[in-house]
C-alpha positions in Angstrom: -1.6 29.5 -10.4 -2.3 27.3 -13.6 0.6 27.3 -15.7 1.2 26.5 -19.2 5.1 25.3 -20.6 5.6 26.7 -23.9 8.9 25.7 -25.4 10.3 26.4 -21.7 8.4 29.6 -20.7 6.0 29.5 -18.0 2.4 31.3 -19.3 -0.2 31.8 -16.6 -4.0 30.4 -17.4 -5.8 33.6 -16.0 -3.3 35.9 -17.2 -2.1 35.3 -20.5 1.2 36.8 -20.3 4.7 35.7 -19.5 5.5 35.5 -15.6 9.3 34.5 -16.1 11.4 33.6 -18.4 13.1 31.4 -15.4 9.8 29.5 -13.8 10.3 26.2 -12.0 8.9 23.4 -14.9 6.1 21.9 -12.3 3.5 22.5 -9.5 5.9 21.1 -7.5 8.8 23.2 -8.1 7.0 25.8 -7.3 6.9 25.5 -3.7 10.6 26.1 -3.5 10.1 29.9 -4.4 9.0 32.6 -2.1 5.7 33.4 -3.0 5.1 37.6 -2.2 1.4 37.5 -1.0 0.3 35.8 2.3 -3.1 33.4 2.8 -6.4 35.8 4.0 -8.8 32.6 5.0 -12.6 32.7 4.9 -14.6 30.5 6.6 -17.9 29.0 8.3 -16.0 28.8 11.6 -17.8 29.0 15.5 -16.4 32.5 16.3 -17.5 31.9 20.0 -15.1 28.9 20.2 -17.7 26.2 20.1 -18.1 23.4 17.5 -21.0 24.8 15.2 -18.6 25.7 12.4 -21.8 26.1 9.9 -24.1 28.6 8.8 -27.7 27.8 7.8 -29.2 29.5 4.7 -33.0 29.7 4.7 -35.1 29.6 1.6 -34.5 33.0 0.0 -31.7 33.6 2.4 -28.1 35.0 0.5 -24.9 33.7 2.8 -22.1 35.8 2.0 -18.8 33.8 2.0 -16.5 36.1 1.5 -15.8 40.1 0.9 -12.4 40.9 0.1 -10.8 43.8 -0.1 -7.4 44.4 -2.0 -6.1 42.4 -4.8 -5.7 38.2 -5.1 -6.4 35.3 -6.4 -9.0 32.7 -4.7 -7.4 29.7 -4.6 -9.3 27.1 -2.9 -13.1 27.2 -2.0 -14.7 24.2 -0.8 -18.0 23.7 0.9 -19.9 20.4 2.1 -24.0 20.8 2.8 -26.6 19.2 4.9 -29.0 18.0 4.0 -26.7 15.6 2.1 -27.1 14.8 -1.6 -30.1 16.9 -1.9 -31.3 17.6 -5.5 -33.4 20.8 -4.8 -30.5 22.5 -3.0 -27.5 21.2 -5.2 -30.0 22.9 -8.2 -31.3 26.1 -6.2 -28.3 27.1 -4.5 -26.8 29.7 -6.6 -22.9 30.5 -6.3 -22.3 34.2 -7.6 -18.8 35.9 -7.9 -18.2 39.3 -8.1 -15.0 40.9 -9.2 -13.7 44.7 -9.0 -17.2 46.2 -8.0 -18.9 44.9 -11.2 -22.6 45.3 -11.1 -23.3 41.9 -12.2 -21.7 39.0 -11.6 -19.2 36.4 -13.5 -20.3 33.5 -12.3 -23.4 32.5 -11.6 -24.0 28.9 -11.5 -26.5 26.2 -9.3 -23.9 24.9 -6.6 -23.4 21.0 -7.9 -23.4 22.1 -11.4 -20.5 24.6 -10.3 -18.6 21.5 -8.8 -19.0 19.7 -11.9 -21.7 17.4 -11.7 -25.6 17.9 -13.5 -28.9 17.2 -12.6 -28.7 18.1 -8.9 -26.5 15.1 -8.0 -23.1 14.5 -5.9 -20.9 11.8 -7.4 -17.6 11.1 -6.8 -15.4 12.1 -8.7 -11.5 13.8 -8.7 -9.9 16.4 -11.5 -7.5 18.9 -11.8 -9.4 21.8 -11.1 -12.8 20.4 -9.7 -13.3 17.3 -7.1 -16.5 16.0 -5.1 -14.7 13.7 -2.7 -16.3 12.0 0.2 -19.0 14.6 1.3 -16.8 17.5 0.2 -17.2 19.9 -3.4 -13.7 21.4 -3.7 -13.2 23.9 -6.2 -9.2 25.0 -7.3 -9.9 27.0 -10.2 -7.6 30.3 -9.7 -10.0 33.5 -9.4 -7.9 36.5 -9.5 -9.4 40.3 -8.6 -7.4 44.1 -8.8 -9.3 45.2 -5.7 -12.4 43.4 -4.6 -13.9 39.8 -4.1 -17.6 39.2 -3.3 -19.0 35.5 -3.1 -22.1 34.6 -2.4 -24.6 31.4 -2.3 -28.5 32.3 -2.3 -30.8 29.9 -1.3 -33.7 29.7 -4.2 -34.9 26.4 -2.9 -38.2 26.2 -0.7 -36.3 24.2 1.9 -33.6 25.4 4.3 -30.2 24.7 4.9 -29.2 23.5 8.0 -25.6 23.2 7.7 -23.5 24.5 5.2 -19.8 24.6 6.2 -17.3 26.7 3.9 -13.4 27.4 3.6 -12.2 30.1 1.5 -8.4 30.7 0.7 -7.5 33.7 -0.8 -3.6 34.6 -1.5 -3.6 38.4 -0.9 -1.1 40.4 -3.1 -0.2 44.2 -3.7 -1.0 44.0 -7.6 -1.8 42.0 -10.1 -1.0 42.5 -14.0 -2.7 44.8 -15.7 -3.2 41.9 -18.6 -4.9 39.5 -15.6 -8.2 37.9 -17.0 -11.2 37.5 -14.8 -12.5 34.0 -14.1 -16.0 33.5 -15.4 -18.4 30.6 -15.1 -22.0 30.9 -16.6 -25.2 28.2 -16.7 -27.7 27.9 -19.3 -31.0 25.4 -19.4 -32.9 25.0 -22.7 -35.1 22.6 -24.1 -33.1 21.5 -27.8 -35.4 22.6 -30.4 -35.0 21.2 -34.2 -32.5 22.6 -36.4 -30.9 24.5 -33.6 -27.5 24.0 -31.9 -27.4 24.7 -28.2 -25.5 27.5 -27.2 -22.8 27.1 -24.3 -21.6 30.4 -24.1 -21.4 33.4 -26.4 -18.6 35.9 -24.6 -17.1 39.4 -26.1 -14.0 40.5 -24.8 -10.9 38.7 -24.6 -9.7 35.8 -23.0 -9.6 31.9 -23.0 -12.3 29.6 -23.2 -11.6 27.0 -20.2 -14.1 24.2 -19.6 -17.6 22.9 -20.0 -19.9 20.6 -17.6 -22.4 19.4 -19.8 -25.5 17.2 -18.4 -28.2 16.1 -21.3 -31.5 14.1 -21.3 -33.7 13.4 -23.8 -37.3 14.5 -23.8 -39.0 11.2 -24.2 -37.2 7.0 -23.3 -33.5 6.6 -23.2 -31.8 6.8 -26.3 -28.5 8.5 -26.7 -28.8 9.7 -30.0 -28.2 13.1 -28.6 -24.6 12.5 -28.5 -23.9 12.4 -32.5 -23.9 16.4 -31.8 -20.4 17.6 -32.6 -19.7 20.8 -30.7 -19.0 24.2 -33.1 -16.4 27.2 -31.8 -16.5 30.2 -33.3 -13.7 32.7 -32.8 -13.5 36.3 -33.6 -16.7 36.7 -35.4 -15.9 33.8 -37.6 -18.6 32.8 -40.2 -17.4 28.9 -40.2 -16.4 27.4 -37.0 -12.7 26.9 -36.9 -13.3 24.1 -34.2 -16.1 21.2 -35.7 -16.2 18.0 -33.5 -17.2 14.3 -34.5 -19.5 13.8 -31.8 -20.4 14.7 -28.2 -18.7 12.1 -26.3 -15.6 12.6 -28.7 -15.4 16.5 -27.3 -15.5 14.6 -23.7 -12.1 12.8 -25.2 -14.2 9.3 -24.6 -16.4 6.8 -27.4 -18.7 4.8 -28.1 -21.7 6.9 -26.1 -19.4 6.5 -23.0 -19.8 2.3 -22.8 -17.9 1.6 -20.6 -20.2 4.2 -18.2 -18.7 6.9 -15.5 -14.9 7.5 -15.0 -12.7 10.7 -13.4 -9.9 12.0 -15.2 -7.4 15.3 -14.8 -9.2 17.0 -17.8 -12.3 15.3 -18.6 -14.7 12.7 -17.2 -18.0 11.5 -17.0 -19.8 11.9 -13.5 -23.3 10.3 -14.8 -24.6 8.0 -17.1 -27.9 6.9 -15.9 -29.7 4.2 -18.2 -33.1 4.6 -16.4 -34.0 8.4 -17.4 -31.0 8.5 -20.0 -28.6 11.1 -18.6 -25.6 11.9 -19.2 -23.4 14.2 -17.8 -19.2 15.0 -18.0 -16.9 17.5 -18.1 -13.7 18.8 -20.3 -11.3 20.8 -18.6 -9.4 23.0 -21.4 -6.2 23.4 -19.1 -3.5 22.0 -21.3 -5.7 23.5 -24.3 -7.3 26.6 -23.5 -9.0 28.3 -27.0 -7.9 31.9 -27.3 -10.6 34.8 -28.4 -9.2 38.4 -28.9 -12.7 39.9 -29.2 -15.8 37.3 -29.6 -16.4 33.4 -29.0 -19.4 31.6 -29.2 -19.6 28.0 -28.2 -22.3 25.8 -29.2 -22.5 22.1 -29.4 -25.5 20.1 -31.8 -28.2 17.5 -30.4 -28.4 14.3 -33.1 -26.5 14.1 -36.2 -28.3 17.2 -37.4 -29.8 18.8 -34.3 -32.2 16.3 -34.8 -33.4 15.3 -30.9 -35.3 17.8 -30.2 -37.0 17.9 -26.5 -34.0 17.2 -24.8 -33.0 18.8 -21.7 -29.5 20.2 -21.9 -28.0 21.9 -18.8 -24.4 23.8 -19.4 -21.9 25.6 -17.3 -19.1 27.6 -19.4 -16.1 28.4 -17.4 -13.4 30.9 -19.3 -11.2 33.6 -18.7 -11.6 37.5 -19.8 -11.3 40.9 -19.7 -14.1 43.0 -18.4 -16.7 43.9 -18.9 -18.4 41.0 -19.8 -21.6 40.2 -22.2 -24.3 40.2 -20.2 -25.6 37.1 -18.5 -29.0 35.1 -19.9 -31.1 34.7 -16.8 -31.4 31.8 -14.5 -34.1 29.9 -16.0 -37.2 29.7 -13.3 -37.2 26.1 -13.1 -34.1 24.8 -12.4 -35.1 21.1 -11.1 -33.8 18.2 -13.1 -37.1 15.9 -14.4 -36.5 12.4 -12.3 -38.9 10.8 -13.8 -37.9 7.1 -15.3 -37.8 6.5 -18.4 -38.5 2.2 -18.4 -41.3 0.6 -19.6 -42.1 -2.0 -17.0 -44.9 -4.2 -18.6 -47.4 -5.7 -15.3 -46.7 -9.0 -14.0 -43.8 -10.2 -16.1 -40.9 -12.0 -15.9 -38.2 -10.2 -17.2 -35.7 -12.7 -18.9 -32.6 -10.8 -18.3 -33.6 -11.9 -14.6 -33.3 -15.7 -15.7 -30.0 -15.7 -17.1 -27.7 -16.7 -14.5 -30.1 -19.8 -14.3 -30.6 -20.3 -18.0 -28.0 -22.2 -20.3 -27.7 -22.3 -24.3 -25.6 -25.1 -26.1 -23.6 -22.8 -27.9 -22.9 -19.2 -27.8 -23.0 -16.4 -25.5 -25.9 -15.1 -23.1 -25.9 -11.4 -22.0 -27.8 -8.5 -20.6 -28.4 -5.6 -23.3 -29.3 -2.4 -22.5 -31.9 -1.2 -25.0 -32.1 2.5 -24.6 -30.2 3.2 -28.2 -33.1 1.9 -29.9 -35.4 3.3 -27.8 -38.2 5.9 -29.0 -41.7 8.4 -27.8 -43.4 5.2 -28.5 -41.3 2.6 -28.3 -39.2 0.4 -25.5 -38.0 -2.8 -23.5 -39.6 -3.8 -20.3 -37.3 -2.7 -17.5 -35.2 -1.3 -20.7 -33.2 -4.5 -21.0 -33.5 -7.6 -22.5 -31.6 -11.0 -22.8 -29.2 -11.0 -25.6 -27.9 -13.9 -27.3 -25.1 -14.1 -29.7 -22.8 -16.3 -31.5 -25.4 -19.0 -32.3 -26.9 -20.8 -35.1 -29.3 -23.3 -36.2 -29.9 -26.1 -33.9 -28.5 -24.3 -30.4 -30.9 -24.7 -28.2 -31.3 -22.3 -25.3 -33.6 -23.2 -21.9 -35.2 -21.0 -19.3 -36.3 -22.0 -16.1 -40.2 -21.0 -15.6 -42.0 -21.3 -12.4 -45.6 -22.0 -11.6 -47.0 -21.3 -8.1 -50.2 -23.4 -8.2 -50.8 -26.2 -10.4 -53.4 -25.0 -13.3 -53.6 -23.6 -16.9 -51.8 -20.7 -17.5 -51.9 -18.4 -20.8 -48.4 -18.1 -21.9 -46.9 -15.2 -23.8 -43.8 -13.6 -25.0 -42.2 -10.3 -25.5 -39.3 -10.5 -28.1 -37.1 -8.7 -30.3 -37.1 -8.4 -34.3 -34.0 -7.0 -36.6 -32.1 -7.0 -39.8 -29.5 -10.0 -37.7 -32.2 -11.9 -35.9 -33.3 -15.5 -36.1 -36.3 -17.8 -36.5 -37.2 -19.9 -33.3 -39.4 -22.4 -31.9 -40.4 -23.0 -28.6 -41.5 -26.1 -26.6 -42.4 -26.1 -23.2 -41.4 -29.4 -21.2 -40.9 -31.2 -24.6 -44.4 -30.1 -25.6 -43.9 -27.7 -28.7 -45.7 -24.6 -28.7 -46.9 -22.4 -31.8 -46.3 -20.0 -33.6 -43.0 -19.8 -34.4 -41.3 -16.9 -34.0 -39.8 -15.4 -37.4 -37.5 -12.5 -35.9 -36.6 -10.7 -38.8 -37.3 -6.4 -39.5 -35.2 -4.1 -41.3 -35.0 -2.2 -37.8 -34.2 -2.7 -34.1 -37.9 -2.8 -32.7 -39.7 -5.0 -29.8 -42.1 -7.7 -31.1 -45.0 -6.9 -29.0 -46.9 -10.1 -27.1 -47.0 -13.5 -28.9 -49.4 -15.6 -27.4 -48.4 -19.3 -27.1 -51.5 -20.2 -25.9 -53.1 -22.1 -23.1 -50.6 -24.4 -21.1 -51.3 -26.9 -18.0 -48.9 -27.0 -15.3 -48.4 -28.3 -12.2 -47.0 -26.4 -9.6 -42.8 -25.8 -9.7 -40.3 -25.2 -12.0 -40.7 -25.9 -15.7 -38.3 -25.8 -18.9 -38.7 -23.5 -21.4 -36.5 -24.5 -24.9 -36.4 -22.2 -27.6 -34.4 -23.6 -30.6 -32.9 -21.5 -33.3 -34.2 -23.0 -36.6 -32.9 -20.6 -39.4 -33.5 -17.2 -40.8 -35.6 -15.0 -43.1 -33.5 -14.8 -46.3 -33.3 -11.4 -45.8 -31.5 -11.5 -42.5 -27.9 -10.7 -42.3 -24.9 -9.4 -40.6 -23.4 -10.0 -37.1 -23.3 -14.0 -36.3 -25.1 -14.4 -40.1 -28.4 -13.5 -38.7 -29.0 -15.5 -36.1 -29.2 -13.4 -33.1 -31.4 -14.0 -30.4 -33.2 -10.9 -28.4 -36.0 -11.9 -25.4 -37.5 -9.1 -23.5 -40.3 -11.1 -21.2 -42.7 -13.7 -20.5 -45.8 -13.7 -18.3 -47.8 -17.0 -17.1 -50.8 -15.9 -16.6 -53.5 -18.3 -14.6 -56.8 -18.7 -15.6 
């Protein structure tokens, strides 16, 4: 059982109420005390004695894991599926849980989100009460019932499953506390919508809100401006939300839109960041800091700075602890697939100059690959989403790029670039030969330049040396490295 140390007093997480004044002060003290219940195990086992310890689940097929009889608490239930790492059946498997002969369930949830991770995908990862560790989803969360258990995975995909191998442990007891709280875990799916939040759960009863997996994408490229939403708890039927974050990745207890990309804590973590569609999804276990609700809580978190991304795709599972009955349940939205589709502009036959920089060299400064999807928009965006970032410059550094022709000839030469409020003016030569125009990189805003045509070069065949110099700046230009930064998307030789 989850346990909670408040100024020396054991308090359980499902139950609420004090066990003992005389608990042992960890998980691992525990084991030193008789426990009164014994283990009931469920699983996928070959009762004939054999080695097919799986059951196969086919499209619109329900598997029923376990049916329990007599009060508990579940406190293990892992499962590991074939086929592996597929997205329609980690999406269209449905866990259910029933508890005490309630005529709809509390929880209700696609099988990877369950485990923790959105969009259909199995990472690796490890926490406190959730794990997917090498092929395995391992679920510890303690799910305690009076006098009946029922758990179930339906099959909503159109493909079957051909192995899916399951162990449930359930600790069997006479009685539980009266004041026990029901474990509950609910999904949601909407498409943001302008002005309005996006709800995560909105539960009557009482209880303890307990976690949230949270997987967003935006409708259109790869920006991350969805994460300025700060999440909004309101308890009790509370007109102001007494809990008002600073931003989505904050409430994830990480910054900085997650930069540093995916990582696994006890309590919160961030399974996905994908910069080619722009997803993101992590979860925040609130185990050391459950939020108490005597009779209403509504969760909801905003998209943007002001609900302002409309489009996106947000996918939610609410875990929390409560009395019954519950609210009822919004319905499992009909399409539960995640959209795969990338997000990149790839302009044709290019050469993308992030490619070139481990065989480019400046004079002075720094060279680096930069991810572009902040600045990225419906109609805006990077070939291949990156481009080749330099920094720490200034008039006079000269940078050159190795450019290869394949046949001798004349080629049309052109450039993709990028303009903003720090950016430089350059000019390019090509072998020693200059080339026009120059390229003024000044705009108030981040934004791609579009092609520049250099025009019509001869070349023989092999590698050549492209030199782009930094000459100055608009007089407007300012900020990081006094305006002098350096952005190059692509170039393309095209032979005529």
């Amino acid at each position: 059982m989850s346990l909670r140390i408040l100024g020396g007093v054991a308090t359980s997480l499902i139950a609420g109420v004090a066990l003992s004044a005389q608990q042992p002060s960890s998980a691992l003290d525990a084991l030193t005390r008789p426990r009164p219940g014994r283990i009931a195990h469920y699983s996928s086992r070959d009762t004939t004695g054999g080695n097919a310890d799986f059951r196969t689940i086919a499209p619109g097929e329900t598997l029923t894991l376990l049916d329990h009889r007599g009060a508990g608490v579940i406190r293990r239930f892992w499962v590991t599926i074939a086929p592996r790492n597929d997205r329609r059946l980690q999406r269209q498997l449905i866990v259910r849980c029933w508890w005490d002969d309630e005529t709809t369930p509390s929880v209700e949830v696609p099988i990877g989100d369950f485990f923790g991770v959105g969009f259909g995908e199995w990472r690796q990862y490890m926490s406190a009460p959730l794990n997917m560790t090498s092929g395995g989803y391992d679920s510890y969360w303690p799910m305690p019932f009076h006098r009946h258990a029922r758990l179930t995975v339906e099959n909503r995909s159109s493909i079957p499953v051909g192995s899916f191998y399951y162990n449930v442990d359930v600790e069997t007891l006479d009685a539980l506390p009266d004041s026990t709280l029901y474990f509950h875990a609910q999904f949601r799916r909407v498409s943001t919508i302008a002005g309005e939040p996006v709800t995560i759960l909105d539960a009557a009863g009482r209880g303890q809100y307990a976690g949230t997996v949270l997987s967003m994408q935006p409708r259109h490229g790869r920006s991350l401006w969805f994460l300025e939403g700060d999440e909004r708890v309101f308890v009790d039927g509370e007109s102001t939300p007494s809990i008002i974050g600073t931003g989505t990745e904050d409430y994830f207890s990480s910054g900085w839109y997650f930069d540093t990309g995916p990582y696994s804590s006890l309590y919160h973590g961030l399974t996905i960041k994908d910069t080619l569609t722009g997803r993101i999804s992590a979860y925040r276990w609130h185990i050391p800091d459950p939020i108490p609700f005597t009779r209403h809580l509504r969760f909801e978190i905003e998209h943007g700075g002001t609900n302002d991304a409309p489009g996106a795709d947000y996918s939610s599972v609410a875990f929390w602890y409560q009395t019954h009955p519950h609210a009822p349940f919004p319905a499992l939205p009909p399409d539960l697939l995640p959209d795969t589709t990338s997000r990149v502009v790839r302009l044709p036959a290019v050469i993308e100059a992030e490619s070139l920089i481990s065989t480019s060299h400046a004079t002075a400064g720094t060279l680096q690959v930069q991810d572009m999807a902040s600045w990225e928009t419906d109609s805006i965006g990077w070939s291949g989403g990156t481009q080749l970032w330099w920094t720490l410059a200034s008039p006079g550094a000269r940078l050159t790029i190795p450019l290869h022709a394949g046949v001798p000839g004349r080629y049309q030469l052109t450039g993709w670039f990028t303009r903003a409020a720090d950016y430089g003016n350059l000019r390019l030569t090509l072998d020693g030969r200059p080339l026009t125009p120059e390229f003024h990189g000044y705009a108030p805003n981040v934004s791609p330049s579009g092609p520049i045509s250099f025009g019509v070069v001869a070349l023989r065949a092999g590698e050549h040396v492209l030199a782009i110099e930094i000459i100055g700046k608009d007089p407007r230009a300012h900020g990081y490295s006094d305006g002098y930064l350096v952005g190059i998307d692509a170039f393309r030789l095209r032979k005529l």
